[in-house]
MMTF fields as JSON, N, C-alpha, C and O atoms, coordinates in Angstrom:
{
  "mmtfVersion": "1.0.0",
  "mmtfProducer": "UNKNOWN",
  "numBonds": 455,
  "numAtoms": 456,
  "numGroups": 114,
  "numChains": 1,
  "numModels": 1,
  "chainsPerModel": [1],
  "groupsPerChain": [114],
  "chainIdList": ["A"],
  "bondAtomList": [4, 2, 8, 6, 12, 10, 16, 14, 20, 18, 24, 22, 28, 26, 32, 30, 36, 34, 40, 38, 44, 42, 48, 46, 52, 50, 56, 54, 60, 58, 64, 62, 68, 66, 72, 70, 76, 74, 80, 78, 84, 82, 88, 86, 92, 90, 96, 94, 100, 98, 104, 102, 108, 106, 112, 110, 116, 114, 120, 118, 124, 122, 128, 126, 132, 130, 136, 134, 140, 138, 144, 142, 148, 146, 152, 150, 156, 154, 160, 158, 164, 162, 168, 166, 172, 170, 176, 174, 180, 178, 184, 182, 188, 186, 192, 190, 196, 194, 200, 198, 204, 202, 208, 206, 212, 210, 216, 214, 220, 218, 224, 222, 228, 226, 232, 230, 236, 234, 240, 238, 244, 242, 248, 246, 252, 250, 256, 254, 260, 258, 264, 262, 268, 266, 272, 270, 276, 274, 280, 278, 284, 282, 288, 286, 292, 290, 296, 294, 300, 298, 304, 302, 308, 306, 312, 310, 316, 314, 320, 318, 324, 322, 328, 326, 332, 330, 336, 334, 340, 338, 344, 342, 348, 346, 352, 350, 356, 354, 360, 358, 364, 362, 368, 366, 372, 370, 376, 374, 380, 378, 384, 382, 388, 386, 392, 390, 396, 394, 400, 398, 404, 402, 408, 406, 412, 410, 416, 414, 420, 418, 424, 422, 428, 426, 432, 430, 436, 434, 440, 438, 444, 442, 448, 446, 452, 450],
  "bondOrderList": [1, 1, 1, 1, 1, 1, 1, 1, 1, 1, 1, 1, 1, 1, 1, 1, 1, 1, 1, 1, 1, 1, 1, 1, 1, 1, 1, 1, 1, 1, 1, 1, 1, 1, 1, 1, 1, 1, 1, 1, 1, 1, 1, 1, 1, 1, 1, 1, 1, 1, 1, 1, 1, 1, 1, 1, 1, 1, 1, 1, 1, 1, 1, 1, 1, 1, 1, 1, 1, 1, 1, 1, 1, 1, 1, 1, 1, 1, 1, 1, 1, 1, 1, 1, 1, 1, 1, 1, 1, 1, 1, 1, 1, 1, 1, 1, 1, 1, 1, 1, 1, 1, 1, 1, 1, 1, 1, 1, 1, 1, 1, 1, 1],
  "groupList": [{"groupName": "UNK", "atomNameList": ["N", "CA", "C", "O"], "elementList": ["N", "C", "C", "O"], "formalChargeList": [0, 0, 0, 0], "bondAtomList": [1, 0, 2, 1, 3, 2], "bondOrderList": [1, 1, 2], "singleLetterCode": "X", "chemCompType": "L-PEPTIDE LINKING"}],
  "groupTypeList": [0, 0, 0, 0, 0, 0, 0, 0, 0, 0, 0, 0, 0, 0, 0, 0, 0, 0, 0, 0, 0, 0, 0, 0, 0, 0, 0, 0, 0, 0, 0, 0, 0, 0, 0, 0, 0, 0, 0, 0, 0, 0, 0, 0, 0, 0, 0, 0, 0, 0, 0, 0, 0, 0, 0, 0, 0, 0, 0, 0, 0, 0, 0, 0, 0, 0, 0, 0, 0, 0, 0, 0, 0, 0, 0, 0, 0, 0, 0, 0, 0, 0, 0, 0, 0, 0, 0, 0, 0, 0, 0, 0, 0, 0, 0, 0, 0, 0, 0, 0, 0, 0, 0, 0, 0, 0, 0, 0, 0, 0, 0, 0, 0, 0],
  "groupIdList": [1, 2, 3, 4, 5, 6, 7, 8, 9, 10, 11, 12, 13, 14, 15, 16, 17, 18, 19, 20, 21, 22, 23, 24, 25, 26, 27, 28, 29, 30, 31, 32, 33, 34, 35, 36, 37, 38, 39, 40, 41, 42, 43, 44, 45, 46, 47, 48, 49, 50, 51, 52, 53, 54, 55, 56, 57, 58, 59, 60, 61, 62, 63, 64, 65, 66, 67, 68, 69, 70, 71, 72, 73, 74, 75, 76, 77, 78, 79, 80, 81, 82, 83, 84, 85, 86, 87, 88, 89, 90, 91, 92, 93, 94, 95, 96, 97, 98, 99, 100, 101, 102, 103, 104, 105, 106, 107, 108, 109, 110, 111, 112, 113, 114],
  "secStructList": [7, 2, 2, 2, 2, 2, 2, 2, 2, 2, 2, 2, 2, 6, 6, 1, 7, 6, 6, 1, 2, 2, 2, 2, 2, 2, 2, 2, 2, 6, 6, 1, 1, 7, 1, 1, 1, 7, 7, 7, 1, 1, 2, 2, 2, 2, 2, 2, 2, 2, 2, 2, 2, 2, 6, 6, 6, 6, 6, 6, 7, 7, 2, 2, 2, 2, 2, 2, 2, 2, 6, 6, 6, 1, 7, 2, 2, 2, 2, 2, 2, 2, 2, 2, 2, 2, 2, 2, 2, 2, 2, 2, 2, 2, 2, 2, 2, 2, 2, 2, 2, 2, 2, 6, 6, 6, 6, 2, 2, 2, 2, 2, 7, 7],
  "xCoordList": [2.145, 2.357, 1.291, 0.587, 1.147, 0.474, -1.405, -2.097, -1.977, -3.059, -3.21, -4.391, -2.382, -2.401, -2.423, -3.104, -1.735, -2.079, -3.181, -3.666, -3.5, -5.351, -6.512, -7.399, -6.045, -6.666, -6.973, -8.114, -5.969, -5.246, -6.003, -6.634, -6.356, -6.984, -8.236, -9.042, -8.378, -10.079, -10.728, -11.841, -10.304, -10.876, -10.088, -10.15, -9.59, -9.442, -10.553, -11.254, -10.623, -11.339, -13.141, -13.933, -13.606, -14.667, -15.127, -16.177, -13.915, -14.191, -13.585, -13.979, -12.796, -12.555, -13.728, -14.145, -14.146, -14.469, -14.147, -12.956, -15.257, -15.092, -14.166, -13.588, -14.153, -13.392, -11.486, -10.441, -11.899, -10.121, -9.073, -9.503, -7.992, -6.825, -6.927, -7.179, -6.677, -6.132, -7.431, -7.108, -8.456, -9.181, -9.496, -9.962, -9.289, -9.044, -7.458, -7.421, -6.814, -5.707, -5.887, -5.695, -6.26, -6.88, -7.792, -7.35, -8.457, -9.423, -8.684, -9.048, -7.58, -6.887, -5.838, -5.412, -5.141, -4.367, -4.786, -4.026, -6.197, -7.014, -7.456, -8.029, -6.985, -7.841, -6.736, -6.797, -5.521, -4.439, -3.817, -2.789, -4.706, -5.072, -6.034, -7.073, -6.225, -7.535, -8.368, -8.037, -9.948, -10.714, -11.246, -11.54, -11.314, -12.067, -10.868, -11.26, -9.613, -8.524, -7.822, -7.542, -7.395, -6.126, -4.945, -4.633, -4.341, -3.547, -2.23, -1.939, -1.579, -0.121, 0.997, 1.265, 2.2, 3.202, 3.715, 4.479, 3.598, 4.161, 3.266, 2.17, 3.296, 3.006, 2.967, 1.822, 3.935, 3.472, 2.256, 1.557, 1.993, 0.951, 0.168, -0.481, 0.097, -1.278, -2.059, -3.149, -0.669, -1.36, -1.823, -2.742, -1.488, -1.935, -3.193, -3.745, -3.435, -4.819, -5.552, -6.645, -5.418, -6.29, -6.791, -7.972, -6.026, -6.141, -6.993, -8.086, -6.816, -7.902, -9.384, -10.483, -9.024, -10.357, -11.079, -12.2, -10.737, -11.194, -11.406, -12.472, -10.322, -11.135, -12.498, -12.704, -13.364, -14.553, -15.614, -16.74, -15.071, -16.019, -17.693, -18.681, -17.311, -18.355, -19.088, -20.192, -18.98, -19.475, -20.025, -20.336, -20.057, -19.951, -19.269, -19.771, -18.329, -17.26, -16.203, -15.832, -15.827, -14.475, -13.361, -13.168, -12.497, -11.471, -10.737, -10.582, -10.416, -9.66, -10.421, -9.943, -11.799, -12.417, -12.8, -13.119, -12.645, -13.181, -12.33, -12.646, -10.876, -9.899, -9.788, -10.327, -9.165, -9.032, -9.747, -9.086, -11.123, -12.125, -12.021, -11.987, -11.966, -11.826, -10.8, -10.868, -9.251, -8.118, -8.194, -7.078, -9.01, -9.3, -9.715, -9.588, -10.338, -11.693, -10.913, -11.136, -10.154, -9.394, -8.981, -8.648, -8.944, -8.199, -6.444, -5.768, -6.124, -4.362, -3.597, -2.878, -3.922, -3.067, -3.297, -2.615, -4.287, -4.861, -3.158, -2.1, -3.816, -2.861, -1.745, -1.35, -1.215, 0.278, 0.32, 1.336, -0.003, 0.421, -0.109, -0.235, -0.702, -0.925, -0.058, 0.002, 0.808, 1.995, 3.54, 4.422, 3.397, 4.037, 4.32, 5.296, 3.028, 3.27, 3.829, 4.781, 3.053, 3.452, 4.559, 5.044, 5.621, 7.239, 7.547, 7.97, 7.394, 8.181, 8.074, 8.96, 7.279, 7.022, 7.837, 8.294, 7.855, 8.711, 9.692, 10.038, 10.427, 11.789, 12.514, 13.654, 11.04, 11.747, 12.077, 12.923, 11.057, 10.969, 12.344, 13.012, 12.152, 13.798, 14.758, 15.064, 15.324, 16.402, 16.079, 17.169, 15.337, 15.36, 16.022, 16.906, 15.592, 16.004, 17.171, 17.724, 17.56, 18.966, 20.085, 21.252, 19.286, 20.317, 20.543, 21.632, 18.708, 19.198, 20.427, 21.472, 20.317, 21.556, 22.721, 23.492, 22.824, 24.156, 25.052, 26.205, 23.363, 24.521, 24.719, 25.146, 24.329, 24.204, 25.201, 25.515, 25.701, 26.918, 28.282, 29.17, 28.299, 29.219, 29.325, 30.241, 28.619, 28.902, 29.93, 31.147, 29.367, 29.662, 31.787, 32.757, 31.32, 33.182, 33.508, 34.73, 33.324, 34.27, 34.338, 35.206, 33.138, 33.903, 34.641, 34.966, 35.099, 35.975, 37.627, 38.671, 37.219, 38.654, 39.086, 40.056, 38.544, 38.444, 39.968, 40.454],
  "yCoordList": [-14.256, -14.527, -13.816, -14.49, -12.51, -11.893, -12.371, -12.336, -12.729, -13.1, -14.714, -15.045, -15.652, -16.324, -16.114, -16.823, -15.14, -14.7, -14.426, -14.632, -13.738, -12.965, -14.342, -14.57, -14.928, -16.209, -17.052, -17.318, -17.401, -17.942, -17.467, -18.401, -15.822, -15.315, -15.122, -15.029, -15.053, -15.224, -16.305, -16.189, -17.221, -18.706, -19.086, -20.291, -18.423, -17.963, -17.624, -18.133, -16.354, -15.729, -16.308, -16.121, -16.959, -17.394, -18.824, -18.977, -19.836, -20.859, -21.089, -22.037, -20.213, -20.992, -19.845, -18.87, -20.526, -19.895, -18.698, -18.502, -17.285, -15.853, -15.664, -14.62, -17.076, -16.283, -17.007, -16.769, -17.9, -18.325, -17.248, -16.143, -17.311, -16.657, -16.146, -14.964, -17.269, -16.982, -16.363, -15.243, -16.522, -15.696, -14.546, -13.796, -14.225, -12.456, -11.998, -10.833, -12.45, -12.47, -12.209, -11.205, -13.246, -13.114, -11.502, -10.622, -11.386, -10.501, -8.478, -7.409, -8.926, -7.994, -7.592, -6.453, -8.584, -8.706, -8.338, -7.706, -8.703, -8.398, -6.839, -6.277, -6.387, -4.768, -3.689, -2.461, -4.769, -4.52, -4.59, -4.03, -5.451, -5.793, -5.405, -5.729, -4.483, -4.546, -5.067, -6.207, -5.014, -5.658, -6.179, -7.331, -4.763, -5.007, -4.833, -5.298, -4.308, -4.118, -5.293, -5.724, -6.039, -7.025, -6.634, -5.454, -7.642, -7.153, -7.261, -7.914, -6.255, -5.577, -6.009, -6.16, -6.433, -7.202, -6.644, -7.448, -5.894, -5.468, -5.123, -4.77, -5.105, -5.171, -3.964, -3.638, -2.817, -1.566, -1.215, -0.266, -1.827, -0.998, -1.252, -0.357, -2.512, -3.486, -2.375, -1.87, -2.036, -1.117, 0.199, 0.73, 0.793, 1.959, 2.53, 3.628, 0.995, 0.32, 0.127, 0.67, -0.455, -0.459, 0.617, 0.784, 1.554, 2.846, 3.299, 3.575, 3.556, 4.332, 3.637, 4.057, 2.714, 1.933, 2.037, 1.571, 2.328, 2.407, 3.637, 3.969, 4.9, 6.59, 6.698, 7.751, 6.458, 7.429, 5.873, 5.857, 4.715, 4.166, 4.156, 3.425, 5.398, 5.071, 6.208, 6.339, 7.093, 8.235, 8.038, 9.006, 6.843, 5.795, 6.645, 6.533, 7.509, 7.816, 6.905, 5.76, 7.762, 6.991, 7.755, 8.732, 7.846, 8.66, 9.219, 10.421, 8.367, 8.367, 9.817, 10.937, 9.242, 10.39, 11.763, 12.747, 11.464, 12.837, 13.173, 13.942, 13.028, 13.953, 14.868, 15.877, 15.052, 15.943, 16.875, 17.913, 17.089, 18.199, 18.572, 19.788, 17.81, 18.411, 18.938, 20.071, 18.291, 19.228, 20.432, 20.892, 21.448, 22.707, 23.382, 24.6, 22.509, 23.45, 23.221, 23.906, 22.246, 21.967, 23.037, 23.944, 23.091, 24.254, 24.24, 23.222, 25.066, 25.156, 24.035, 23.206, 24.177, 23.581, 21.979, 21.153, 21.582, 19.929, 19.918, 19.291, 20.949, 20.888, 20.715, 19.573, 21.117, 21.356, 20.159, 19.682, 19.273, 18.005, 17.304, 16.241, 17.634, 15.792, 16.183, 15.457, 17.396, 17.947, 17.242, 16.677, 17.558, 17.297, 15.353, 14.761, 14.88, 13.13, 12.677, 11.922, 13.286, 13.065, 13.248, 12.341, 14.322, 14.376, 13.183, 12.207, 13.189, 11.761, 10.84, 9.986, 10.74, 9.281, 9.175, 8.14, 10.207, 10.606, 10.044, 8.977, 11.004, 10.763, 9.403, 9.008, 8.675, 7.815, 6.411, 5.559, 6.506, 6.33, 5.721, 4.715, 7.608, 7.585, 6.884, 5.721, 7.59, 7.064, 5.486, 5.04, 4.541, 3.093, 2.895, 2.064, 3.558, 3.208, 3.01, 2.037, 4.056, 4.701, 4.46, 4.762, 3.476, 3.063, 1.372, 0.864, 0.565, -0.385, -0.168, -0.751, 0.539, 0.887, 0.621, -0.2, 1.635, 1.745, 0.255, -0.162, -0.359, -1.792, -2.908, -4.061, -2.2, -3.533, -3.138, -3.796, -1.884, -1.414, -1.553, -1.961, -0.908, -1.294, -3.0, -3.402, -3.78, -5.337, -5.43, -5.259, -5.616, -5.338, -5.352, -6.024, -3.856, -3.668, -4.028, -3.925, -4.406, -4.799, -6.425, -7.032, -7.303, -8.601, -8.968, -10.122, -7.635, -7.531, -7.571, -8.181, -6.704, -6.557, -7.471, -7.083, -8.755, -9.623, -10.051, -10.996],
  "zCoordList": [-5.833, -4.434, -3.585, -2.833, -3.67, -3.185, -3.405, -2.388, -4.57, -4.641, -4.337, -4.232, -4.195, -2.691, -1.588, -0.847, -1.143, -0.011, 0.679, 1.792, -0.628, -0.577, -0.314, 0.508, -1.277, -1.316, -0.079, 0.301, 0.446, 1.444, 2.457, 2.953, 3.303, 4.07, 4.071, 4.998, 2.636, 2.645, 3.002, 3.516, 2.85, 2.959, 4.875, 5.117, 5.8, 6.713, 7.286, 8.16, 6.433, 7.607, 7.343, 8.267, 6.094, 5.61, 6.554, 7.178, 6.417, 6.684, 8.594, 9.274, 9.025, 10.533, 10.932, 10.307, 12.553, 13.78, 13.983, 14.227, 13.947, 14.165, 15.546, 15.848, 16.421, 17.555, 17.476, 18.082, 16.42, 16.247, 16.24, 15.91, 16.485, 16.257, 15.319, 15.086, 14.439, 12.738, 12.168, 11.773, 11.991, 11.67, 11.905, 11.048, 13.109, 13.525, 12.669, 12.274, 12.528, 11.582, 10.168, 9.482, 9.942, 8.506, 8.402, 7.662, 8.83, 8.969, 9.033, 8.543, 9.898, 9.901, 9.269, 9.462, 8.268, 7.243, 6.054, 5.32, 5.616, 4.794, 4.594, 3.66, 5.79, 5.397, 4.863, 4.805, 4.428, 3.79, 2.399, 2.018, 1.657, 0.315, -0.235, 0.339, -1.671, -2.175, -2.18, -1.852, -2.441, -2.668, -3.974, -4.292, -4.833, -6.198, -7.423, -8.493, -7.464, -7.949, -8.039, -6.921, -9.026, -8.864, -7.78, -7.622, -7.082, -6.478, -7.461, -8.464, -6.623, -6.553, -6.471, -5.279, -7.411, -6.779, -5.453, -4.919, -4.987, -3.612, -2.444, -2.88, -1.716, -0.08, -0.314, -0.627, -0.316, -0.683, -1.515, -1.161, -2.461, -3.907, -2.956, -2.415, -2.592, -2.014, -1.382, -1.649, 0.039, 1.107, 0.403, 1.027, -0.59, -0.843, -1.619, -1.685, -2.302, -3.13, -2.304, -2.459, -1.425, 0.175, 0.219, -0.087, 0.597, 1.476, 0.639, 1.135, -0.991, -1.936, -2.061, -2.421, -1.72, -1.664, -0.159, 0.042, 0.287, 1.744, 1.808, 2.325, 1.227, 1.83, 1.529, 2.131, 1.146, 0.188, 0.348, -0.15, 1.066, 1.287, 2.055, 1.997, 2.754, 4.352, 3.491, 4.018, 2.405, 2.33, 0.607, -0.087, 0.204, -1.276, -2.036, -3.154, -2.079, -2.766, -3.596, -3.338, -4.677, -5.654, -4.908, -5.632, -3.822, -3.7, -5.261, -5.476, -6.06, -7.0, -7.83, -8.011, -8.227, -8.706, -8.396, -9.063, -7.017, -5.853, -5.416, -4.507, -5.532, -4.807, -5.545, -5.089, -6.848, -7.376, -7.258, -7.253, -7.125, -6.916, -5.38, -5.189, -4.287, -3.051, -2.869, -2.395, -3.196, -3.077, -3.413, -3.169, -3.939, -4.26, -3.351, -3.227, -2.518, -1.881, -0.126, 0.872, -0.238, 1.781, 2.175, 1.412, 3.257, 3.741, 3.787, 3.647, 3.925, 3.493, 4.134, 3.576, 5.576, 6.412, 6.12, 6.726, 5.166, 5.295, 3.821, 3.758, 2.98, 1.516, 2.232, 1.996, 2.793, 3.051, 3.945, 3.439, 4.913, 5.122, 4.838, 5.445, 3.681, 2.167, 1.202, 0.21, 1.253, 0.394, 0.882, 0.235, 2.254, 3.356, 3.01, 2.549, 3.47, 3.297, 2.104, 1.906, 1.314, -0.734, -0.865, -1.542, -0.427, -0.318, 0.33, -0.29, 1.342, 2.06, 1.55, 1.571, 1.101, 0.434, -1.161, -1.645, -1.632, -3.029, -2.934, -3.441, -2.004, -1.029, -0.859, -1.1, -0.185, -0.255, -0.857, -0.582, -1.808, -2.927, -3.746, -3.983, -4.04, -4.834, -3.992, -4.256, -2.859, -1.902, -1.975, -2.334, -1.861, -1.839, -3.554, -3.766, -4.403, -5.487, -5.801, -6.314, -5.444, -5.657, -4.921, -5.171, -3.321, -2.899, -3.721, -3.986, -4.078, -5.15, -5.818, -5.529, -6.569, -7.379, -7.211, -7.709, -6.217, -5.857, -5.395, -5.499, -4.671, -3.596, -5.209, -5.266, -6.101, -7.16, -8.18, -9.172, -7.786, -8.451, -8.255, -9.005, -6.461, -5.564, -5.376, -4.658, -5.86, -5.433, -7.103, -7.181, -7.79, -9.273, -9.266, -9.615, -8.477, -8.637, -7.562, -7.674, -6.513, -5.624, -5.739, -5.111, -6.787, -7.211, -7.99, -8.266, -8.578, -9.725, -9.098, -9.331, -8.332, -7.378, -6.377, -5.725, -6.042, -5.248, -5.501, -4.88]
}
């Protein structure tokens, strides 16, 4: 689904008029999907494959390869809210999971009891 999508916008933003709607659309939807990576079944991976592909671009960096060595050298306060984001995102993570669960559990027995 998702690499239709991709599909779909590229040929958007390639083939209409730079000042169309949909092509400023396209264009801006796109900086939301990888480029060189297969995409992601989810809208989530997508955006976060994006994002790694995009840090370390302007500076021809691999983020992937170069974080690990800069996280050493940041200063505290950067560590502690990319520590900070990395929890939340854990968080919530799990909590979506776990509330999966639960509504697929709770449906489970309460059609039992119908």
């Amino acid at each position: 689904m998702h690499a239709n999508r991709r599909s779909r916008l590229t040929w958007q933003r390639n083939h209409l008029a730079y000042e169309d709607p949909r092509a400023a659309t396209a264009r801006f939807r796109l900086t939301f999907m990888p480029h060189r990576a297969p995409v992601l079944p989810t809208a989530l991976g997508n955006r976060l494959r994006a994002a790694e592909e995009r840090a370390g671009l302007p500076y021809g960096l691999d983020a992937l390869l170069t974080w690990p060595r800069l996280y050493h050298v940041l200063p505290q306060d950067v560590v502690q809210t990319v520590s900070t984001s990395r929890n939340q995102l854990d968080t919530a993570a799990r909590l979506s999971l776990s509330f999966a669960l639960t509504s697929a559990a709770t449906t489970g027995l309460l059609l039992t009891h119908s």
